[in-house]
Biopython code that builds the backbone (N, CA, C, O; Angstrom):
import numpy as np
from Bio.PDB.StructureBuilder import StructureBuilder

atoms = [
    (1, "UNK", "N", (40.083, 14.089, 39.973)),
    (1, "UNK", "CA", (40.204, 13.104, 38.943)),
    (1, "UNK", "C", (38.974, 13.183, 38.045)),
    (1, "UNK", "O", (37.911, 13.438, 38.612)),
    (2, "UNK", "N", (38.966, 13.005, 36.742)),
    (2, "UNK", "CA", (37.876, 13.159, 35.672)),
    (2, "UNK", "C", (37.748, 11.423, 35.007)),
    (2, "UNK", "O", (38.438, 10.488, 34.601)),
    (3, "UNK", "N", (36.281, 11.858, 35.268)),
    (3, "UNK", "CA", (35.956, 10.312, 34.436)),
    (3, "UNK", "C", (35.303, 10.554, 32.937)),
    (3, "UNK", "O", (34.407, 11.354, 32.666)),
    (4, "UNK", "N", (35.892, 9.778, 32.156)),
    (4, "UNK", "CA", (35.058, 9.401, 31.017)),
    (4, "UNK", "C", (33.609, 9.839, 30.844)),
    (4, "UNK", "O", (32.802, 9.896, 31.772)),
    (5, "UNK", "N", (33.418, 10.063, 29.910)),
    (5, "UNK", "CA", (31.521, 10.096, 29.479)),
    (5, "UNK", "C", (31.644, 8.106, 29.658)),
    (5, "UNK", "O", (32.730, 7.527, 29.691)),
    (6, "UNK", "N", (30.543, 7.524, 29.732)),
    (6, "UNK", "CA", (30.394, 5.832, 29.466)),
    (6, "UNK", "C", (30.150, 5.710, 27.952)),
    (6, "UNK", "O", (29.434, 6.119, 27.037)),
    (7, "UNK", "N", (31.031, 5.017, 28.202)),
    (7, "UNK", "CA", (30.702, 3.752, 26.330)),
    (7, "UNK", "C", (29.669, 2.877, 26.202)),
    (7, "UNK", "O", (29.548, 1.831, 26.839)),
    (8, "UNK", "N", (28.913, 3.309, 25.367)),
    (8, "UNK", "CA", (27.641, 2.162, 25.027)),
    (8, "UNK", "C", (28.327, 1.643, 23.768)),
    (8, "UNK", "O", (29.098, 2.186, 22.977)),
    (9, "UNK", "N", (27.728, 0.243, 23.841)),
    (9, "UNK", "CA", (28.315, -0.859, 22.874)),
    (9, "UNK", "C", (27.238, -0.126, 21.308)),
    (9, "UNK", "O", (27.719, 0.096, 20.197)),
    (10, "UNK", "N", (26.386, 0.008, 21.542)),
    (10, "UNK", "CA", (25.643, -0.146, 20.489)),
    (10, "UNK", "C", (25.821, 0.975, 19.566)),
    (10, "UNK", "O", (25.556, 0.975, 18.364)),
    (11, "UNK", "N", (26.348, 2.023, 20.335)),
    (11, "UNK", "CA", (26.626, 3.405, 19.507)),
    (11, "UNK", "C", (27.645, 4.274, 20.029)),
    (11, "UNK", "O", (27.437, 5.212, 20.799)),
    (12, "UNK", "N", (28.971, 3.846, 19.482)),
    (12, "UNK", "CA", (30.059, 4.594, 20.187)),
    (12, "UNK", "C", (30.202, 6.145, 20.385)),
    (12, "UNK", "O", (30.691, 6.790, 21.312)),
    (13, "UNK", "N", (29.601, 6.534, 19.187)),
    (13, "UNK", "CA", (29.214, 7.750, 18.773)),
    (13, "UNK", "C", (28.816, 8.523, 19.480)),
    (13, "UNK", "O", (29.254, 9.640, 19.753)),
    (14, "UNK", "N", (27.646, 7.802, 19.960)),
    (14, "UNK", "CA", (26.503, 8.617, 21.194)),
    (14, "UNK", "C", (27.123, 9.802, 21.910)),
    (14, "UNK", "O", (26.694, 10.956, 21.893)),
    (15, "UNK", "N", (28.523, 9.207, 22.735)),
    (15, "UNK", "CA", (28.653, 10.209, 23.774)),
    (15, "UNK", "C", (29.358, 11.412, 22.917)),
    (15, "UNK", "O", (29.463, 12.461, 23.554)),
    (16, "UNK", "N", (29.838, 11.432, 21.630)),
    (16, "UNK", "CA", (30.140, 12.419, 21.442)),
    (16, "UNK", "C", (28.601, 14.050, 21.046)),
    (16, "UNK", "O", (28.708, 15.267, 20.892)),
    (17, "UNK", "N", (27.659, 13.284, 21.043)),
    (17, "UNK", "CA", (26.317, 14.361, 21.098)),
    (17, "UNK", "C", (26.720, 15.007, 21.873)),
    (17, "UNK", "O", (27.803, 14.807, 22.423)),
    (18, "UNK", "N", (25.684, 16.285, 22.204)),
    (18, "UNK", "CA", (25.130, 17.243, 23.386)),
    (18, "UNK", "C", (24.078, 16.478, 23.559)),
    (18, "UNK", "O", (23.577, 15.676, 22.771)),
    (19, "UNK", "N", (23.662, 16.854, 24.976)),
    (19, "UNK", "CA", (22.424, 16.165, 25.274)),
    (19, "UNK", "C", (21.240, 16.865, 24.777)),
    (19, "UNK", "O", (20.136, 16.342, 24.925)),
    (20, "UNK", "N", (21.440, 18.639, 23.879)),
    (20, "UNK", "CA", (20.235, 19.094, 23.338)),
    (20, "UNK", "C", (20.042, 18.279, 21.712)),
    (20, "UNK", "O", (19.012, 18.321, 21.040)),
    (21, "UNK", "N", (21.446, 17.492, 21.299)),
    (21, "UNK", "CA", (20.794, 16.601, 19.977)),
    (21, "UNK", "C", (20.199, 15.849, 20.056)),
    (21, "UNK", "O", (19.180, 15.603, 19.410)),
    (22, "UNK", "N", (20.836, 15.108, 21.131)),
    (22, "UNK", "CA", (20.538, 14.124, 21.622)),
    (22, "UNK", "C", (18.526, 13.881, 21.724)),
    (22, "UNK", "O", (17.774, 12.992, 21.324)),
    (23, "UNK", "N", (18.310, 15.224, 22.486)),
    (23, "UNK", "CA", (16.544, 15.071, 22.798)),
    (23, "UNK", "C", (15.776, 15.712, 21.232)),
    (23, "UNK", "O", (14.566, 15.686, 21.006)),
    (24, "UNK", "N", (16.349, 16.006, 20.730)),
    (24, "UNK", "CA", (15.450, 16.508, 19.567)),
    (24, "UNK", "C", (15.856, 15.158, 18.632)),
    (24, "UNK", "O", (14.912, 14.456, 18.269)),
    (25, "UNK", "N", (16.846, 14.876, 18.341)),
    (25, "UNK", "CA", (16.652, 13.353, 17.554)),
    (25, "UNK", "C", (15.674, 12.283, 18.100)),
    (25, "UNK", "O", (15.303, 11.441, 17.283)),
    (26, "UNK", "N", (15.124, 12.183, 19.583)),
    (26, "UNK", "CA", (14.030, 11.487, 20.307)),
    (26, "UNK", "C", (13.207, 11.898, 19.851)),
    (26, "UNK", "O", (12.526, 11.236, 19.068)),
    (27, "UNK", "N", (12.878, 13.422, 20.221)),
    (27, "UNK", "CA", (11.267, 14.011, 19.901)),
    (27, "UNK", "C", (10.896, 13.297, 17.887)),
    (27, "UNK", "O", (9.979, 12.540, 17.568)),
    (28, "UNK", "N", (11.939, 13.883, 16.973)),
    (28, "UNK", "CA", (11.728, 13.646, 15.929)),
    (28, "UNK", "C", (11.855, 11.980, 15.570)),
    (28, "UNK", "O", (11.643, 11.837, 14.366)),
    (29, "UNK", "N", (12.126, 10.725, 16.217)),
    (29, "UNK", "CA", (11.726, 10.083, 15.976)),
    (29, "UNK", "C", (10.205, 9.301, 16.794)),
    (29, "UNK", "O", (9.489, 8.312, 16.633)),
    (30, "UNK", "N", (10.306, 10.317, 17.589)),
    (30, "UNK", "CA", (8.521, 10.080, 18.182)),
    (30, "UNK", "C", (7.641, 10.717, 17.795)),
    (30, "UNK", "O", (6.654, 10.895, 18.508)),
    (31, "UNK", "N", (7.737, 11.232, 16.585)),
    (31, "UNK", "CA", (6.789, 12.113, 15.602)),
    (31, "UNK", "C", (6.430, 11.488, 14.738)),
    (31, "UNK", "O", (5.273, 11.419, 14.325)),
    (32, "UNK", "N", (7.622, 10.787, 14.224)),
    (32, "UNK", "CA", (7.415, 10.048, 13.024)),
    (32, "UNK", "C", (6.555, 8.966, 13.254)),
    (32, "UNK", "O", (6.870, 8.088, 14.058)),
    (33, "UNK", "N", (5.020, 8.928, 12.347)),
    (33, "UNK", "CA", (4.343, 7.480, 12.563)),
    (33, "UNK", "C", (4.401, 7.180, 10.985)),
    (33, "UNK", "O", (4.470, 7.922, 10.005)),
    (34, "UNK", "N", (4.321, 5.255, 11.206)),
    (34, "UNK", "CA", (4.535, 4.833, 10.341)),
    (34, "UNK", "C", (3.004, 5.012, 9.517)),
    (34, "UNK", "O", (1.977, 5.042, 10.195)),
    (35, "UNK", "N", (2.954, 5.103, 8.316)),
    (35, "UNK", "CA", (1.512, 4.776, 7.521)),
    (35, "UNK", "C", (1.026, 3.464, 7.047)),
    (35, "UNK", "O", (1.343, 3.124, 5.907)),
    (36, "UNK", "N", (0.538, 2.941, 7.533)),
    (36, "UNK", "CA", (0.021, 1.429, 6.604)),
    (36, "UNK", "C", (-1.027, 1.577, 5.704)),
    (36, "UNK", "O", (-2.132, 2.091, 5.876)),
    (37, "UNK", "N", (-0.437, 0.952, 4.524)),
    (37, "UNK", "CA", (-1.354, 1.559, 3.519)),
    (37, "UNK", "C", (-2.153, 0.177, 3.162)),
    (37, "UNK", "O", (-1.658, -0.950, 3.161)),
    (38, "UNK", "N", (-3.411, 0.503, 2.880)),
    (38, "UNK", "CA", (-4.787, -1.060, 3.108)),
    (38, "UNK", "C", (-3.883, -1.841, 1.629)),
    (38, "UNK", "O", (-3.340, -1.404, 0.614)),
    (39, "UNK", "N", (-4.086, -2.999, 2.148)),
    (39, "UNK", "CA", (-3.978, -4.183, 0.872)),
    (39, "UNK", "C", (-5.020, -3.894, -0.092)),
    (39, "UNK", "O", (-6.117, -3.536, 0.336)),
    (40, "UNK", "N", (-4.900, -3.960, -0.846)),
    (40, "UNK", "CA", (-6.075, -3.787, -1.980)),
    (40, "UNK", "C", (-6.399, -4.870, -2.497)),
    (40, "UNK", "O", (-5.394, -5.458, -2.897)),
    (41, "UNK", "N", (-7.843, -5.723, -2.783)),
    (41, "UNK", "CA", (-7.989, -7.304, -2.830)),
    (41, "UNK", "C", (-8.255, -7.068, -4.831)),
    (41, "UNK", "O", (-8.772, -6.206, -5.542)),
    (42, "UNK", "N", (-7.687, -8.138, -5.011)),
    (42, "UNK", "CA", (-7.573, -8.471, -6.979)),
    (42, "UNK", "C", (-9.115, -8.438, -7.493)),
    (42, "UNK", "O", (-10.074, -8.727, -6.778)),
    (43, "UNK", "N", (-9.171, -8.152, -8.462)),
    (43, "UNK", "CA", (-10.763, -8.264, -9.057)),
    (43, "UNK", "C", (-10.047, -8.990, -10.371)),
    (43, "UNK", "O", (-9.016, -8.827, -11.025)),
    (44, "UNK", "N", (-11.749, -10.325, -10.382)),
    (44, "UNK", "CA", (-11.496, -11.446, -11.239)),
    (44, "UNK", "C", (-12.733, -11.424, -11.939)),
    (44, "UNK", "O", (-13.831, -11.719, -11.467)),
    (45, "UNK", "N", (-12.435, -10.989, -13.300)),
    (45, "UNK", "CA", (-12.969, -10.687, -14.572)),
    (45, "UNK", "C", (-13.529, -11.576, -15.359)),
    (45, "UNK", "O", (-12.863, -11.596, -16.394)),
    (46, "UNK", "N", (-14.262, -12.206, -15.411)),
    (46, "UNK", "CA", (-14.882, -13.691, -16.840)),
    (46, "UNK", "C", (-15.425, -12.848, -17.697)),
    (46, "UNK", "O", (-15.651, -11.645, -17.820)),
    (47, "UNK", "N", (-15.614, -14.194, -18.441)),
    (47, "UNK", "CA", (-16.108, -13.695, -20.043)),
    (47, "UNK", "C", (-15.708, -12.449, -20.608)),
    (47, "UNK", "O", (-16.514, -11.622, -21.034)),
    (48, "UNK", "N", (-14.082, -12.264, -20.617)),
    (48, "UNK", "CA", (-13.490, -11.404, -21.445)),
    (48, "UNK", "C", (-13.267, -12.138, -23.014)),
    (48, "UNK", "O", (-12.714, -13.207, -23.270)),
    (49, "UNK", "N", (-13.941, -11.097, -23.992)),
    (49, "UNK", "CA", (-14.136, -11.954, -25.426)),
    (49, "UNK", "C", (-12.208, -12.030, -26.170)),
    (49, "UNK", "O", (-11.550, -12.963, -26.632)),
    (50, "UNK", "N", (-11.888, -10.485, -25.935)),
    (50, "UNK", "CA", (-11.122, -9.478, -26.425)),
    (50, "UNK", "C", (-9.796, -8.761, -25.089)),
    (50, "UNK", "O", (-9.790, -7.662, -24.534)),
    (51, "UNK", "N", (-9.033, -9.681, -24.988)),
    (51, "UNK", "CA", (-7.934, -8.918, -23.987)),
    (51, "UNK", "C", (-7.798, -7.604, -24.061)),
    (51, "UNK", "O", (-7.995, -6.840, -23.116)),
    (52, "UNK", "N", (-7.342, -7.172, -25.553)),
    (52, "UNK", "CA", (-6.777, -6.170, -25.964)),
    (52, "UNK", "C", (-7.825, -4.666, -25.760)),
    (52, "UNK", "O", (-7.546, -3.481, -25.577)),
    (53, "UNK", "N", (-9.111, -5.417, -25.898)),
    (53, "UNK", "CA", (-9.830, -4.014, -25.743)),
    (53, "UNK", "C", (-10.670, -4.126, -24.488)),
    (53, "UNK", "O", (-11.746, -3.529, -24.437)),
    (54, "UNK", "N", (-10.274, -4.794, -23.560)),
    (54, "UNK", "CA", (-10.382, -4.671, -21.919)),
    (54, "UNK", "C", (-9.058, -3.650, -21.437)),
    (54, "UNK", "O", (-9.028, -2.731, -20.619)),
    (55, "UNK", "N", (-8.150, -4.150, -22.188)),
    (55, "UNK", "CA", (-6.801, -3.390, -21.837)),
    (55, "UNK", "C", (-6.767, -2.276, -22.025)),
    (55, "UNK", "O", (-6.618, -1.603, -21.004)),
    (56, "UNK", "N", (-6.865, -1.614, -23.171)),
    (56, "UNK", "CA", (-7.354, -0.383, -23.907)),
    (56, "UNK", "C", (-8.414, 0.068, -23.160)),
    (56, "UNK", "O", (-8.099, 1.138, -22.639)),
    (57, "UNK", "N", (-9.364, -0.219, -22.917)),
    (57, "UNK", "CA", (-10.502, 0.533, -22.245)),
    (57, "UNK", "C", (-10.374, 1.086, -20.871)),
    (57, "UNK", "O", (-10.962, 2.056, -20.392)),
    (58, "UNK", "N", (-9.007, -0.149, -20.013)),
    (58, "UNK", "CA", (-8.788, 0.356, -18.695)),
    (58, "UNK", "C", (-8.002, 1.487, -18.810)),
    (58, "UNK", "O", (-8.287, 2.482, -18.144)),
    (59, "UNK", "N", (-6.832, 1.475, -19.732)),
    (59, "UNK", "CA", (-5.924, 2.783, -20.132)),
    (59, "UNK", "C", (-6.581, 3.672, -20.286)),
    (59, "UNK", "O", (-6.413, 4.577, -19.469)),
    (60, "UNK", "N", (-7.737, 3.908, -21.467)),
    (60, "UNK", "CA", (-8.383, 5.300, -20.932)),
    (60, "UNK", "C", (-9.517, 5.564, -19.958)),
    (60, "UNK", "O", (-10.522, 6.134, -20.383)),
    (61, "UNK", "N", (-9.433, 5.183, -18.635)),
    (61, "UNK", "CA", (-10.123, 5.521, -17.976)),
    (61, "UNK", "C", (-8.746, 6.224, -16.633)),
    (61, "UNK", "O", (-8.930, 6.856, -15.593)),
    (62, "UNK", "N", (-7.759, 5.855, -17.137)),
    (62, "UNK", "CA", (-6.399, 6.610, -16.680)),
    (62, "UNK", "C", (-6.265, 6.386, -15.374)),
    (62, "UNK", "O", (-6.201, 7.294, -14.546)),
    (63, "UNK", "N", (-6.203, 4.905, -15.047)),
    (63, "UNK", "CA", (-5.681, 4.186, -13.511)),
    (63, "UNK", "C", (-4.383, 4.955, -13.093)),
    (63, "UNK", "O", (-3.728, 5.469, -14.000)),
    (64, "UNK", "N", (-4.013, 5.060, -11.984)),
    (64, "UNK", "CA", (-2.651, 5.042, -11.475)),
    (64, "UNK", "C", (-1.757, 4.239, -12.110)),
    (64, "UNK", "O", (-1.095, 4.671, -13.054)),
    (65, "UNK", "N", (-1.632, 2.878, -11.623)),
    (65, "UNK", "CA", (-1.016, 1.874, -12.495)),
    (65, "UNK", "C", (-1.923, 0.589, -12.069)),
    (65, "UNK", "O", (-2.675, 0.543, -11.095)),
    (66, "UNK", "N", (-1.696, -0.392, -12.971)),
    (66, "UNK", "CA", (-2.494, -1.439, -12.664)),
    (66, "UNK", "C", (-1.758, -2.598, -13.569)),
    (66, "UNK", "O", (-0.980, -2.330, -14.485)),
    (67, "UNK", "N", (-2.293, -4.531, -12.985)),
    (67, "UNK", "CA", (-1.542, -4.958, -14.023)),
    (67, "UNK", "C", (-2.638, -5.599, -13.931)),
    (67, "UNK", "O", (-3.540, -5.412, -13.114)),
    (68, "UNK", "N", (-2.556, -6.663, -15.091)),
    (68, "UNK", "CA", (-3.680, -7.685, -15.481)),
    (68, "UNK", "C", (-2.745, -8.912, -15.680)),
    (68, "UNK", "O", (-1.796, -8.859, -16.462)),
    (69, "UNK", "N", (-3.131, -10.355, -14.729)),
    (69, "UNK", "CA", (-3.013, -11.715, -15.107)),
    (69, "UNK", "C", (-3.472, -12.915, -15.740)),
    (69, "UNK", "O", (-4.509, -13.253, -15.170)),
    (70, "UNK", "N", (-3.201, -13.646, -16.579)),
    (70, "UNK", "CA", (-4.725, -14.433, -16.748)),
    (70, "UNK", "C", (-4.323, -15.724, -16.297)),
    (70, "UNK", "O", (-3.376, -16.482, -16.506)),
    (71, "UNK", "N", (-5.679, -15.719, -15.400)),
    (71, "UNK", "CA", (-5.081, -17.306, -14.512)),
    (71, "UNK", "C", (-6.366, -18.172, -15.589)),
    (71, "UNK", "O", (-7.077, -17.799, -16.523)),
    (72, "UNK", "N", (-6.157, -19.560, -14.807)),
    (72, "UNK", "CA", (-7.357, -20.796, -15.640)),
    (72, "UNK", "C", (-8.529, -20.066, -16.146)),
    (72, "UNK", "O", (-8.701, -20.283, -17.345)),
    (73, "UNK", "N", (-9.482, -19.187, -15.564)),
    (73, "UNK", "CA", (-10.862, -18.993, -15.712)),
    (73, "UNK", "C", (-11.221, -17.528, -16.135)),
    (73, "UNK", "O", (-12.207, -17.333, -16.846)),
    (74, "UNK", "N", (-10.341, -16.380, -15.656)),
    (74, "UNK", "CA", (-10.464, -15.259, -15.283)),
    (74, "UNK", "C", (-9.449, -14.051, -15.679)),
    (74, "UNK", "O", (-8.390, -14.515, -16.102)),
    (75, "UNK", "N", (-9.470, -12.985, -15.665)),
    (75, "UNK", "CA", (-8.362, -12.511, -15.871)),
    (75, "UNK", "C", (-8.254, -11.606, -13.916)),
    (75, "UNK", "O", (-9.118, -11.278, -13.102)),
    (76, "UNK", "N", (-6.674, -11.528, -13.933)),
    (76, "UNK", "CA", (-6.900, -11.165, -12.785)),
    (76, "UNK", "C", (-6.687, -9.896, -12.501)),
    (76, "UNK", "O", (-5.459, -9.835, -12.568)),
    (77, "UNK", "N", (-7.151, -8.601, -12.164)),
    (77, "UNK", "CA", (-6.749, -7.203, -11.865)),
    (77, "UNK", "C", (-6.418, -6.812, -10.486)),
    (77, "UNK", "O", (-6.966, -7.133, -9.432)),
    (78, "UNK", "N", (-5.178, -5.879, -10.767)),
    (78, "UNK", "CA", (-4.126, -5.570, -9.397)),
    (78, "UNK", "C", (-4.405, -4.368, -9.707)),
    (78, "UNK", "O", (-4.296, -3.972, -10.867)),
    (79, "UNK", "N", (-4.830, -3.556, -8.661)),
    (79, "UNK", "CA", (-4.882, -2.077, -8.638)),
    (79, "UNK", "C", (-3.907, -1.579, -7.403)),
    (79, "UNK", "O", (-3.365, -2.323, -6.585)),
    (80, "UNK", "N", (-3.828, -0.350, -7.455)),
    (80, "UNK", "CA", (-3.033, 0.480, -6.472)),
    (80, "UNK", "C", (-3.513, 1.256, -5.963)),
    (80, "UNK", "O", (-2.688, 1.839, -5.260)),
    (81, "UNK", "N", (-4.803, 1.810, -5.856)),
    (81, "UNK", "CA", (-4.982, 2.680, -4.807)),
    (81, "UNK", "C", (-6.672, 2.619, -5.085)),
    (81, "UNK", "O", (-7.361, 2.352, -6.069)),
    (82, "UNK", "N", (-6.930, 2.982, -3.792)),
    (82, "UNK", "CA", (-8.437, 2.681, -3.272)),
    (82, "UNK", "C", (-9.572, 3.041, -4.247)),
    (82, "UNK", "O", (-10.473, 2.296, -4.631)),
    (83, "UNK", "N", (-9.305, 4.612, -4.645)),
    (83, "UNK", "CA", (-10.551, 5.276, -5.524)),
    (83, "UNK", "C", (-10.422, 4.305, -6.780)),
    (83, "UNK", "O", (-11.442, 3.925, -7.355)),
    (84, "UNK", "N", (-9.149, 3.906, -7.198)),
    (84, "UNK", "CA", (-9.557, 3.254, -8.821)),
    (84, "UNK", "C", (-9.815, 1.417, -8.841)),
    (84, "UNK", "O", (-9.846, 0.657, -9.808)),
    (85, "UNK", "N", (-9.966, 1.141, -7.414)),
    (85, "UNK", "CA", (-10.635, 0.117, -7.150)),
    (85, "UNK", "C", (-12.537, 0.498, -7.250)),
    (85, "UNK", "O", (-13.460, -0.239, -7.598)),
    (86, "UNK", "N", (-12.540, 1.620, -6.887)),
    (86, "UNK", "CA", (-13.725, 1.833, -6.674)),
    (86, "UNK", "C", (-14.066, 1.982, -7.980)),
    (86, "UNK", "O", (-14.874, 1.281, -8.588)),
    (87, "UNK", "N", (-13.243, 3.197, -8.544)),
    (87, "UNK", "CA", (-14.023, 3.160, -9.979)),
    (87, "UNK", "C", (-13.698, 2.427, -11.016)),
    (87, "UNK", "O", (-13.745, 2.850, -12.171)),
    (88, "UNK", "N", (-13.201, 0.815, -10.562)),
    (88, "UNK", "CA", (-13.056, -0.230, -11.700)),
    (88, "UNK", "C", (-14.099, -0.946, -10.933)),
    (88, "UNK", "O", (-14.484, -1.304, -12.046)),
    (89, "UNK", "N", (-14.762, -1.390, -10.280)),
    (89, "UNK", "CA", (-15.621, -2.021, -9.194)),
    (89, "UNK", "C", (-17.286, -1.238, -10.201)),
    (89, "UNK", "O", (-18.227, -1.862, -10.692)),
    (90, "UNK", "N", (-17.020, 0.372, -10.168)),
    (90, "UNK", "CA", (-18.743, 0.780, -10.757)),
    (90, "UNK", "C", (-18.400, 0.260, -12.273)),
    (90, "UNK", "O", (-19.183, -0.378, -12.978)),
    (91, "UNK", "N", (-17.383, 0.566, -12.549)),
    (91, "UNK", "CA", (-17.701, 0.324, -14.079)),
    (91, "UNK", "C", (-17.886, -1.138, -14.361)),
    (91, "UNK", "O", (-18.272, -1.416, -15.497)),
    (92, "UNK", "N", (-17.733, -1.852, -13.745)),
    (92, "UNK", "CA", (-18.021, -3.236, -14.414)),
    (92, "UNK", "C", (-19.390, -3.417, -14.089)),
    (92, "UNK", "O", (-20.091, -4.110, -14.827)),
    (93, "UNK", "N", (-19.972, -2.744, -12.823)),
    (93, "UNK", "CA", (-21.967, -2.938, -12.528)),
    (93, "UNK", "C", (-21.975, -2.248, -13.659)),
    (93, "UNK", "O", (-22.096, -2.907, -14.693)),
    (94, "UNK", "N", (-21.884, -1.164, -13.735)),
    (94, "UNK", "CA", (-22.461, -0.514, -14.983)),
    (94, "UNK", "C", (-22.403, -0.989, -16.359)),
    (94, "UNK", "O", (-23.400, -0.801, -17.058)),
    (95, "UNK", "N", (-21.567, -1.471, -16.767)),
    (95, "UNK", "CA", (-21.241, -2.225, -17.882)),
    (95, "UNK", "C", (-21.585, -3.334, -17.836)),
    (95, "UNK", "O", (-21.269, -3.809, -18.926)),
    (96, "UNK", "N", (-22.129, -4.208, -17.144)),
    (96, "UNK", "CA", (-22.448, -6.072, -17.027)),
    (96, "UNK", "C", (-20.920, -6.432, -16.629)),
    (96, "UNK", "O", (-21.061, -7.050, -15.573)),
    (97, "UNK", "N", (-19.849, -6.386, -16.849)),
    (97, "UNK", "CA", (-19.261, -7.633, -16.595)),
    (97, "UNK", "C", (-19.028, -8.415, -15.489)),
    (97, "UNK", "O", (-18.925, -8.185, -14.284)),
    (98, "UNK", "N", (-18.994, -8.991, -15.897)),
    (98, "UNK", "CA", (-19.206, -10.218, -14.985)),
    (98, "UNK", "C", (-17.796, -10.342, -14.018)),
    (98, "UNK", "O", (-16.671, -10.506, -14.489)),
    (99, "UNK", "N", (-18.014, -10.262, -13.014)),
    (99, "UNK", "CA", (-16.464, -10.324, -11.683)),
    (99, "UNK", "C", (-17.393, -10.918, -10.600)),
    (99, "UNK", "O", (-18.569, -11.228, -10.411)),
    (100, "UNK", "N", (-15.626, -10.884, -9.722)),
    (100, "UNK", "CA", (-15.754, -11.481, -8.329)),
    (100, "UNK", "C", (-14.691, -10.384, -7.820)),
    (100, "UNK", "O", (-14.050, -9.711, -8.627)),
    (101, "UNK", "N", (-14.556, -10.257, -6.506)),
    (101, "UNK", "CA", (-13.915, -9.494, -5.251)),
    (101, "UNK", "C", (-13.900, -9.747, -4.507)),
    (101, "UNK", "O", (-14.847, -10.503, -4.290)),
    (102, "UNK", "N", (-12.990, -9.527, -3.301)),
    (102, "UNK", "CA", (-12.899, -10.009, -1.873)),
    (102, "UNK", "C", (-13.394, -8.517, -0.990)),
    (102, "UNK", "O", (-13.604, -7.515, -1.673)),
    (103, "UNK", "N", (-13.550, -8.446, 0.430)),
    (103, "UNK", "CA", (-13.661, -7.497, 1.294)),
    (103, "UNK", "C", (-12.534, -6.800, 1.530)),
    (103, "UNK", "O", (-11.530, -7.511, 1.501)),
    (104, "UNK", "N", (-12.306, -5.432, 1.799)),
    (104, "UNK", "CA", (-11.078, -4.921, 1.993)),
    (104, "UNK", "C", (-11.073, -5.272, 3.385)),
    (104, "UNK", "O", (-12.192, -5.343, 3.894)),
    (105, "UNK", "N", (-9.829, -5.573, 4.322)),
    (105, "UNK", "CA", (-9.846, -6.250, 5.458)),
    (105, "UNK", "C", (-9.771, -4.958, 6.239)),
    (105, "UNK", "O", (-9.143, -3.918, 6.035)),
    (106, "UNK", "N", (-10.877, -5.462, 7.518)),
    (106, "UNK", "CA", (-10.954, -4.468, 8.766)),
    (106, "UNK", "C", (-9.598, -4.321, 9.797)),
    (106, "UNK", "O", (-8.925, -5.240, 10.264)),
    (107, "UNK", "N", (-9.424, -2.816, 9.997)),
    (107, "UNK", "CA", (-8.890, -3.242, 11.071)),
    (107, "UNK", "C", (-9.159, -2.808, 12.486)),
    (107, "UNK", "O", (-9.100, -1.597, 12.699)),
    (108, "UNK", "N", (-9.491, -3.748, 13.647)),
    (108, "UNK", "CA", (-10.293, -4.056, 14.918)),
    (108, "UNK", "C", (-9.279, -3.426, 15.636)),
    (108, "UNK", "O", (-8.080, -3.654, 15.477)),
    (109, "UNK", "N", (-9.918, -2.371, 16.686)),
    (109, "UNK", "CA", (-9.044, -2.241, 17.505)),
    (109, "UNK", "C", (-9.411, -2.527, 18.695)),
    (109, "UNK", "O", (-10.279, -2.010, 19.398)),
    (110, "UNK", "N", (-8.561, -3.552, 18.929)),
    (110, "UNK", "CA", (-8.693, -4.259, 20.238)),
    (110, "UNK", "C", (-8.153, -3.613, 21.553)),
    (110, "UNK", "O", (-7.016, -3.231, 21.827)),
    (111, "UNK", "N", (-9.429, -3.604, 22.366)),
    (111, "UNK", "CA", (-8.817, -3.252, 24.122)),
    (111, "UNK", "C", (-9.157, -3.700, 24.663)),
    (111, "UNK", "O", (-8.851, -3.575, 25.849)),
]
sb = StructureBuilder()
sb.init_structure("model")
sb.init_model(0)
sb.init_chain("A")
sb.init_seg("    ")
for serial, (resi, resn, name, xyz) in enumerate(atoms, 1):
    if name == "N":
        sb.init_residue(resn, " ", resi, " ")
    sb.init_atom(name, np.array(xyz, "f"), 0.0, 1.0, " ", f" {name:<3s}", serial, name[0])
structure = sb.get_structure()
């Protein structure tokens, strides 16, 4: 007498694999690691005289992408990736203007 392969609820499918797809679809999803990419913290700009040629000046220094908000006091800058945090961070020492920033957050690995 012949029995069935078993039915799993969750993937009827399953038993129709080989068990050699079966282990290489494992291996390749135990390869795959996820990337977490760092939050990047806003930089808050005062005493902008001139929007337009803060705006202009960030365009040619040729960010990835970036946006600008203006809340009550400040204008607010969103960057996307680490180096043009950095090099919007020197250019404002270098230039005077006047900002604020937060810490990029650590991450602790706990054991």
């Amino acid at each position: 007498m012949l029995l069935s392969p078993p039915f799993t609820r969750s993937n009827p499918l399953l038993t129709l694999q080989g068990d050699d797809e079966m282990d290489s679809s494992k291996e390749n999803a135990s390869n795959q690691v996820p990337q977490v990419s760092q939050k990047i913290p806003p930089i808050y700009e005062y005493n902008i005289s001139s929007y337009e040629n803060f705006y202009t000046s960030l365009c040619n220094i040729t960010f990835e992408e970036f946006s600008i908000a203006n809340t009550k006091s400040a204008l607010k800058l969103n960057l996307n990736s680490t180096d043009d945090y950095r090099t919007a961070t020197k250019l404002f020492d270098d230039s005077g203007i006047e900002y604020h920033t937060y810490q990029f957050q650590k991450t602790n690995n706990y054991s």
